[in-house]
Each structure stands twice: as C-alpha cells, then as structure tokens.
DOZA-864718 format. One line per field, with one value per residue: x, y, z of N, C-alpha, C, O in turn; residue number from 1. Coordinates in nm, 2 decimals, always signed. Layout:
BEGIN
n_xx: (X | ...)
n_yy: (Y | ...)
n_zz: (Z | ...)
ca_xx: (X | ...)
ca_yy: (Y | ...)
ca_zz: (Z | ...)
c_xx: (X | ...)
c_yy: (Y | ...)
c_zz: (Z | ...)
o_xx: (X | ...)
o_yy: (Y | ...)
o_zz: (Z | ...)
pos: (NUM | ...)
***
This chain:
BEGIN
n_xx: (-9.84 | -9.94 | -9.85 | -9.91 | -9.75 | -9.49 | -9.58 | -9.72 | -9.47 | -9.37 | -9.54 | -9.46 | -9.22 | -9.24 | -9.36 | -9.18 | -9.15 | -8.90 | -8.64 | -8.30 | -8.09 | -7.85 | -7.71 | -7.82 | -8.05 | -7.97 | -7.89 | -8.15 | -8.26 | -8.47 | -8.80 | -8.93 | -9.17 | -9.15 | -8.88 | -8.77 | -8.62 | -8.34 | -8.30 | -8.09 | -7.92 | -7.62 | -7.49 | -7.40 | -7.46 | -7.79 | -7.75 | -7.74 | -7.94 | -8.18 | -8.12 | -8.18 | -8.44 | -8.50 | -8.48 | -8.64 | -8.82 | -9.01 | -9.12 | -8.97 | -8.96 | -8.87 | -8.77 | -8.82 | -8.86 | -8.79 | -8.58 | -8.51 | -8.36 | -8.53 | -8.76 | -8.77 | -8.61 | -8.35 | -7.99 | -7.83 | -7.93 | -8.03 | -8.16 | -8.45 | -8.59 | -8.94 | -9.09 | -9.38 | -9.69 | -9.90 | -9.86 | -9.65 | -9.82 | -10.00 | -9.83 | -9.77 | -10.03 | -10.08 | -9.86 | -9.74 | -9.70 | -9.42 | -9.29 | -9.15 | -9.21 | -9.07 | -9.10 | -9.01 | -9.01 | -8.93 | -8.66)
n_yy: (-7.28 | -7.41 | -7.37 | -7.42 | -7.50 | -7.34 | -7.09 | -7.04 | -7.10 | -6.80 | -6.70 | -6.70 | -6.63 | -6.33 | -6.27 | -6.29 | -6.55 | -6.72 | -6.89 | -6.94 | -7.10 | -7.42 | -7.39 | -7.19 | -7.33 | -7.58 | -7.40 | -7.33 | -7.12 | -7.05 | -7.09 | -7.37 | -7.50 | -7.67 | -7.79 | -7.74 | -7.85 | -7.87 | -8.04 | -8.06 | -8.02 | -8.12 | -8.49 | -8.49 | -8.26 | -8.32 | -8.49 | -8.40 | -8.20 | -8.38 | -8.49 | -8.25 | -8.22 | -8.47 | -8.43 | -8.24 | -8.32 | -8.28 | -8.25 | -8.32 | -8.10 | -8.18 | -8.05 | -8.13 | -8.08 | -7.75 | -7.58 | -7.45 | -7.21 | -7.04 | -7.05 | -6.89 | -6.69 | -6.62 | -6.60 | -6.90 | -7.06 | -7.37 | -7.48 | -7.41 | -7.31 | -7.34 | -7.12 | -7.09 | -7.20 | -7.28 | -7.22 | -7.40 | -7.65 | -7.56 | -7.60 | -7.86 | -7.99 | -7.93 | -8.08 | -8.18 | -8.37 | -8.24 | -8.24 | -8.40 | -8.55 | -8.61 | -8.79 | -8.75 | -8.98 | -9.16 | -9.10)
n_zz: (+13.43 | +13.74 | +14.00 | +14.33 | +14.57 | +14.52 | +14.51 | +14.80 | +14.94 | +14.84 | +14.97 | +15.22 | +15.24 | +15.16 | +15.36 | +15.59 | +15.70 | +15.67 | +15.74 | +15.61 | +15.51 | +15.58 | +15.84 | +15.97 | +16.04 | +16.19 | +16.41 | +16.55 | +16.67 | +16.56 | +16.56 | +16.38 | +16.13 | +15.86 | +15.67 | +15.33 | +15.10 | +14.82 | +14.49 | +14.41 | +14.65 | +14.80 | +14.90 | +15.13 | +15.27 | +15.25 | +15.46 | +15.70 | +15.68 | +15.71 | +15.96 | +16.14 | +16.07 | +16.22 | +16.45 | +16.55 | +16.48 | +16.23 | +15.92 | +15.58 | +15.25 | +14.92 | +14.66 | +14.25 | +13.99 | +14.01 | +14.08 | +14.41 | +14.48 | +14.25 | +14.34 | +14.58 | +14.53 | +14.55 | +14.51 | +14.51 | +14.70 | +14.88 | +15.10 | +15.31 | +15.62 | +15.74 | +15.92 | +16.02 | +16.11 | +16.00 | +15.72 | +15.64 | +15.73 | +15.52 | +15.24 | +15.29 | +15.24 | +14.95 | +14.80 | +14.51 | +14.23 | +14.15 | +14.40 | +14.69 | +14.97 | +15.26 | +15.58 | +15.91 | +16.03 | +15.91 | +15.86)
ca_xx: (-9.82 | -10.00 | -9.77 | -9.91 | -9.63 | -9.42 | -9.64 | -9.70 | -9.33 | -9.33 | -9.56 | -9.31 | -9.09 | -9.27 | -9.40 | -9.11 | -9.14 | -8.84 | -8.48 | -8.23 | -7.95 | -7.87 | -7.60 | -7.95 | -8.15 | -7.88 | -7.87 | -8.24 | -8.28 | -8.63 | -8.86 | -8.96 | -9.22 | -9.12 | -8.78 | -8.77 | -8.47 | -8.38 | -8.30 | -7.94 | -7.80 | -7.55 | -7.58 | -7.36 | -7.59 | -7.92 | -7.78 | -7.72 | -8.10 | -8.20 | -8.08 | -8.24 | -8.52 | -8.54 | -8.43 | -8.70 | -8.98 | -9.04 | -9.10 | -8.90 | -9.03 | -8.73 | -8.76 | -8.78 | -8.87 | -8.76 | -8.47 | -8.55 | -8.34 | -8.57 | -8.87 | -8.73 | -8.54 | -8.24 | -7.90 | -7.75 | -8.04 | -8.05 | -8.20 | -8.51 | -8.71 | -9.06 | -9.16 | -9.52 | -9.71 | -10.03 | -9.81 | -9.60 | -9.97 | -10.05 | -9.76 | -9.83 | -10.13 | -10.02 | -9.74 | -9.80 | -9.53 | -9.31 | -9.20 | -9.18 | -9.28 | -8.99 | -9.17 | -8.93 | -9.01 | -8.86 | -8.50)
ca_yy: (-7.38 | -7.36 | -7.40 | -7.40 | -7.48 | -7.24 | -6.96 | -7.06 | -7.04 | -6.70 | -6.56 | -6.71 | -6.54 | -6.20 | -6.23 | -6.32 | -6.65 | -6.80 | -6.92 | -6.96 | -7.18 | -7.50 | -7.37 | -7.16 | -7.45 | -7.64 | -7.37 | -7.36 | -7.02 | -7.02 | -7.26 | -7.41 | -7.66 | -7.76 | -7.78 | -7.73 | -7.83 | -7.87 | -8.16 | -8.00 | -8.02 | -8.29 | -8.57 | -8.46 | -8.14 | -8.37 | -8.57 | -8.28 | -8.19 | -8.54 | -8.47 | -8.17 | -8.28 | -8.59 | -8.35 | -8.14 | -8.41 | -8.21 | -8.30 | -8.23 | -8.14 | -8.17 | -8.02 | -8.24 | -8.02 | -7.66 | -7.51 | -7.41 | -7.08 | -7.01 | -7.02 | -6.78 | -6.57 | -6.61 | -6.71 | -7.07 | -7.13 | -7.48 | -7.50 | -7.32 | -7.40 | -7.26 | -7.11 | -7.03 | -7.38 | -7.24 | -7.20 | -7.50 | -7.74 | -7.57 | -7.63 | -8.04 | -8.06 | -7.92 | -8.13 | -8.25 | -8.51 | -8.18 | -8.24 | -8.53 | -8.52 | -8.70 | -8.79 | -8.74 | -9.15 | -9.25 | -9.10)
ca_zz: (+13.53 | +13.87 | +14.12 | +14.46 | +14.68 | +14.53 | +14.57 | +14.93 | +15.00 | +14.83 | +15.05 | +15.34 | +15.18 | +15.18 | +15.54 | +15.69 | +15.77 | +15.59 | +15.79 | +15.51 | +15.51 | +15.67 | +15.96 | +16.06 | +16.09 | +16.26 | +16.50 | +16.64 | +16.73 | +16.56 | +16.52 | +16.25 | +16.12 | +15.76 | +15.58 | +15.22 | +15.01 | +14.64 | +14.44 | +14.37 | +14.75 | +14.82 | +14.98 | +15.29 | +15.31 | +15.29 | +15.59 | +15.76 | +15.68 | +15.78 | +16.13 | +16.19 | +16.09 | +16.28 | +16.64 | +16.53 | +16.40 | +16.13 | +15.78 | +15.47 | +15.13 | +14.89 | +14.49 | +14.18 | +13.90 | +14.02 | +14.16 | +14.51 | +14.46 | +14.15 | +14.44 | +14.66 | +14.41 | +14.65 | +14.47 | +14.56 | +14.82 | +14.88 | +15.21 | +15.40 | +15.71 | +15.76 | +16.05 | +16.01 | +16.13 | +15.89 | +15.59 | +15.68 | +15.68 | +15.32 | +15.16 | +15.28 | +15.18 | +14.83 | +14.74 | +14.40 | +14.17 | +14.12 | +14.50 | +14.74 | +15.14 | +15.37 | +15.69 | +16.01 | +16.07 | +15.82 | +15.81)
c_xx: (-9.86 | -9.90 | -9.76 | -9.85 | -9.54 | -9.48 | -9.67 | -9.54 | -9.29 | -9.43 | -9.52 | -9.28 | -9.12 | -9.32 | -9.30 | -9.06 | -9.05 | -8.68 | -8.43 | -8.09 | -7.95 | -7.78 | -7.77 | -8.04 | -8.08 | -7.87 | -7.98 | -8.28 | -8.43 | -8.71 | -8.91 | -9.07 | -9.21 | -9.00 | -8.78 | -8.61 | -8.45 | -8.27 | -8.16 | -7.84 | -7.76 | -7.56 | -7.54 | -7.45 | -7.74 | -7.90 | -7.79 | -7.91 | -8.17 | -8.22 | -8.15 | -8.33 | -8.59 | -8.53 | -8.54 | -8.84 | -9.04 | -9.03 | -9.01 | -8.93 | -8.92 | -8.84 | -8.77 | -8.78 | -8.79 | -8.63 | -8.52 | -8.49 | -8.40 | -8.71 | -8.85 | -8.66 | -8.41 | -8.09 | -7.86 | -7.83 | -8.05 | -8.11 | -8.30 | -8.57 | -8.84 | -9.12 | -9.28 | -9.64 | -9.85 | -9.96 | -9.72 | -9.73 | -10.02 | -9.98 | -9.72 | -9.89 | -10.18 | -9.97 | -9.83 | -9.64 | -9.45 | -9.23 | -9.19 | -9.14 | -9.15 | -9.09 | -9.05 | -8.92 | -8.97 | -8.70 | -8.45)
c_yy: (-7.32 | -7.37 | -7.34 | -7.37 | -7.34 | -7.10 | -6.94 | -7.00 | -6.90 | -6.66 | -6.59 | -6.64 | -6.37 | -6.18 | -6.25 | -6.44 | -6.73 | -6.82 | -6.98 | -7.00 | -7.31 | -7.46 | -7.27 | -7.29 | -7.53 | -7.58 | -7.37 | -7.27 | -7.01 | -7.13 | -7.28 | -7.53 | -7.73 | -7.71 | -7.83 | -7.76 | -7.87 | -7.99 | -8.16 | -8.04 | -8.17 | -8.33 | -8.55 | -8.33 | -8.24 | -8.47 | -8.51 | -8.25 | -8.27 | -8.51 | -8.41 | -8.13 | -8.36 | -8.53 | -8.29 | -8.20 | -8.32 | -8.27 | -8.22 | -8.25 | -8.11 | -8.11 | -8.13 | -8.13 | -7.86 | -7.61 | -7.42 | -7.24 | -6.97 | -6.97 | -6.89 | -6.67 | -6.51 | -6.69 | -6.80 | -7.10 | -7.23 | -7.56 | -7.38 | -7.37 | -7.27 | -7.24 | -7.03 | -7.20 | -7.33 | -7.28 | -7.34 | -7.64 | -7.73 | -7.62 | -7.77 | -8.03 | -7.99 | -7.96 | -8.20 | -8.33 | -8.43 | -8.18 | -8.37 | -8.52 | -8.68 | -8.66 | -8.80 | -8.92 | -9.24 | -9.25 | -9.18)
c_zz: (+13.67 | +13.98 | +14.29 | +14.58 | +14.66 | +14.55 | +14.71 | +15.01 | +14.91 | +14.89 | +15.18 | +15.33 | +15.22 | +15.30 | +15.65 | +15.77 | +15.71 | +15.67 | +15.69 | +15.56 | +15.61 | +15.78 | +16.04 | +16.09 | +16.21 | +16.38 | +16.59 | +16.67 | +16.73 | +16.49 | +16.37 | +16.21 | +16.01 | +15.70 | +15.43 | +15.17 | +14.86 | +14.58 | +14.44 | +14.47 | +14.78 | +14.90 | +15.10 | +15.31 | +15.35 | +15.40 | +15.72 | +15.82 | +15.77 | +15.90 | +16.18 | +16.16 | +16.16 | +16.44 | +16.66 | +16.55 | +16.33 | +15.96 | +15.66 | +15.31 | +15.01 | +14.69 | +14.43 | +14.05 | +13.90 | +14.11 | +14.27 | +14.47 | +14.34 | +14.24 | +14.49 | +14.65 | +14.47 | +14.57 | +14.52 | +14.71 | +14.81 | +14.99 | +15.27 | +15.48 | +15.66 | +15.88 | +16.05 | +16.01 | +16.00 | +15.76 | +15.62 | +15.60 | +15.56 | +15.27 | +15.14 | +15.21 | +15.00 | +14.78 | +14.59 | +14.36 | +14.14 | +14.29 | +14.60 | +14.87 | +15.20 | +15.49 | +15.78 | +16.04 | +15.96 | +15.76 | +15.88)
o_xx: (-9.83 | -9.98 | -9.69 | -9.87 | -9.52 | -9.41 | -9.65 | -9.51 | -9.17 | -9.41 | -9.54 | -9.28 | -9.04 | -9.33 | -9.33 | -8.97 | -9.10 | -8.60 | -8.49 | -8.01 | -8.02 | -7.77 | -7.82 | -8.10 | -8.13 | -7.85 | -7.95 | -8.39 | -8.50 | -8.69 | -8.91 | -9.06 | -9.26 | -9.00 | -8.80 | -8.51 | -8.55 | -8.16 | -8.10 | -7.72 | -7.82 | -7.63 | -7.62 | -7.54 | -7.80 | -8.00 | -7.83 | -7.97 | -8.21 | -8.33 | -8.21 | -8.36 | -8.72 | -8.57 | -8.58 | -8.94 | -9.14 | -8.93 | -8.99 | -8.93 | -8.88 | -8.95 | -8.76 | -8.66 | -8.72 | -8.62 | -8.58 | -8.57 | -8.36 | -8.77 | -8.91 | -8.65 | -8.37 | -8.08 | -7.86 | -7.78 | -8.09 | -8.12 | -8.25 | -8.64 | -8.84 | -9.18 | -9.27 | -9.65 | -9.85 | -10.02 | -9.80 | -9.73 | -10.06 | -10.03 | -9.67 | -9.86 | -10.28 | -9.98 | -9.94 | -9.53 | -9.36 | -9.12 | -9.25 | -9.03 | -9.16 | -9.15 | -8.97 | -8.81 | -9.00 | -8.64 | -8.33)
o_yy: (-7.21 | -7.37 | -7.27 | -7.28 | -7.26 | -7.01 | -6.83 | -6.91 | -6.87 | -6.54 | -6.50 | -6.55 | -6.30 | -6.07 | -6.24 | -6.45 | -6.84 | -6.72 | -7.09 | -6.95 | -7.31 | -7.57 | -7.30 | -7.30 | -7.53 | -7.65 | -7.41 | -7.30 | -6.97 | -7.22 | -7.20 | -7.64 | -7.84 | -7.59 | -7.95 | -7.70 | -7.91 | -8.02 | -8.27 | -8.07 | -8.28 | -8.28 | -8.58 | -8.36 | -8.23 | -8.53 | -8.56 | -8.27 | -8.23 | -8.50 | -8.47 | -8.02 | -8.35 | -8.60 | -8.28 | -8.16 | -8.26 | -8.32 | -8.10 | -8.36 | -7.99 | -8.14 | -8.23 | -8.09 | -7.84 | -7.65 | -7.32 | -7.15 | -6.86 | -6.87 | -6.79 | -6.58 | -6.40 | -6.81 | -6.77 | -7.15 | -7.25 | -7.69 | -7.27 | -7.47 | -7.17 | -7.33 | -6.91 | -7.28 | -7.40 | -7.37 | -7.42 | -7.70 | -7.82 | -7.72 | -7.81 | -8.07 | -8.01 | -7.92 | -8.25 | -8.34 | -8.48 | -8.12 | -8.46 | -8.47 | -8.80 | -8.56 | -8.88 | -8.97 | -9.36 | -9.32 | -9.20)
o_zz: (+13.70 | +14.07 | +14.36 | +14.67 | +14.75 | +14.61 | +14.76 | +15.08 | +14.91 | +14.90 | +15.26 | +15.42 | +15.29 | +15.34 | +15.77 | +15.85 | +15.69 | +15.64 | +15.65 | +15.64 | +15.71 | +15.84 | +16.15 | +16.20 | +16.33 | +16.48 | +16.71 | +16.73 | +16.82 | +16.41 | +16.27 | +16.25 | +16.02 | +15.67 | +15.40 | +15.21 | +14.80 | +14.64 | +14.46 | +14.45 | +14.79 | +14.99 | +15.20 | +15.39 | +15.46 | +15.44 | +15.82 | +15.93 | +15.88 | +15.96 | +16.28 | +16.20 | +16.17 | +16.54 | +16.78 | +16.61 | +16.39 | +15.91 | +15.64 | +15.25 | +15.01 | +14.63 | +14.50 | +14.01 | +13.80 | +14.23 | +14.24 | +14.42 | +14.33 | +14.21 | +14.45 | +14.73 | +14.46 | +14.57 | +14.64 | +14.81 | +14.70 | +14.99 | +15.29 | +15.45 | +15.59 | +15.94 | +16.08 | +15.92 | +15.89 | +15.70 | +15.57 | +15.50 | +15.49 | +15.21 | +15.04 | +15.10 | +14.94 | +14.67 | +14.59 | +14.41 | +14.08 | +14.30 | +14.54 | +14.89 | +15.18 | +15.51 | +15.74 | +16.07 | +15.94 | +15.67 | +15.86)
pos: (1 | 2 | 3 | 4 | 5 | 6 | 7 | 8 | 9 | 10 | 11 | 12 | 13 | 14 | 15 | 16 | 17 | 18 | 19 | 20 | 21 | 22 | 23 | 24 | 25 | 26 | 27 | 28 | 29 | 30 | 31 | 32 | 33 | 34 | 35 | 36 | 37 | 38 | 39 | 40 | 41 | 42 | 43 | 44 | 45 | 46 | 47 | 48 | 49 | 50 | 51 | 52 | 53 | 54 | 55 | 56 | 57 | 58 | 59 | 60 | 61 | 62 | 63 | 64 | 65 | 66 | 67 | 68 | 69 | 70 | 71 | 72 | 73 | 74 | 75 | 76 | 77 | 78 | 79 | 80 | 81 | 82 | 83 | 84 | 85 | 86 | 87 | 88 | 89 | 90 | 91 | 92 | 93 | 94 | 95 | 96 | 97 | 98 | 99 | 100 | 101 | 102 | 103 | 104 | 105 | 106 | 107)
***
C-alpha cells in the first residue's frame, strides 16, 4: 500500500514540524497550517478541533482507514497540527478515499 499522506506526515514527523495534542493547538504558540486527526477522537474533542480550525482558517484532514497514532508511531495520538505550509499543501493535494479534507467554511 502506497500511502502518501502518511509518509508526508512522517517526514513532519522527522523534521520537526509536528505539534501534538489538541491543548497545543488550542494554545497557538506555533503556527500551523493543517490539522490532522483520526477517526477514533470523540466528538467533544472534534469540536474542539472544529474551533481551532475555524480561528485559524485552516483545514482539517481527519483518518478513515488508519489509526493516526499508527502514522506517527506516537501512543494515543489523536490530534496533530502541521506547521510546515509546504508539507501542509502536499499532504492536500494527496488525500485519497483513505482520508477526508474538512474545509474551515464549512464547520
């Protein structure tokens, strides 16, 4: 299996460009231009998300097939932004039917 995106967010991962958890996102410190999250987190966590997304105008590309913490090889990860706008734009214009692209104008 090819999997694009996830190799994208593993070389996030390995350069540095990955804020983990939603209480980091929430807080702002570092920017970010896409939030990743995984099919798993509840629905009070993805409104959460939602939010800070929509403050942000940032898109969010949520799991369907894979366990986000299976990406990032991070236990009970359920939430990452991407702060790398390069790696952020690949990992759009890769989405295939194992993920699905929330647009900020539509939460």
């Amino acid at each position: 299996m090819n999997d694009k995106v996830a190799s994208l967010i593993g070389f996030a991962v390995k350069s540095g460009k990955i804020i983990y958890g939603l209480e980091s996102l929430e807080e702002g410190k570092r920017k970010r231009y896409l939030i990743v999250c995984c099919h798993t987190l509840s629905e009070r966590a993805k409104l959460s998300v939602k939010k800070v997304a929509q403050r942000d105008g940032v898109f969010i590309v949520e799991t369907k097939a894979r366990k986000l913490e299976d990406i990032v090889y991070k236990n009970n990860c359920k939430v990452i932004g991407i702060s790398n706008k390069q790696m952020a734009d690949a990992i759009i214009n890769f989405i295939t039917e194992d993920y699905s692209l929330i647009k900020s104008e539509e939460i």
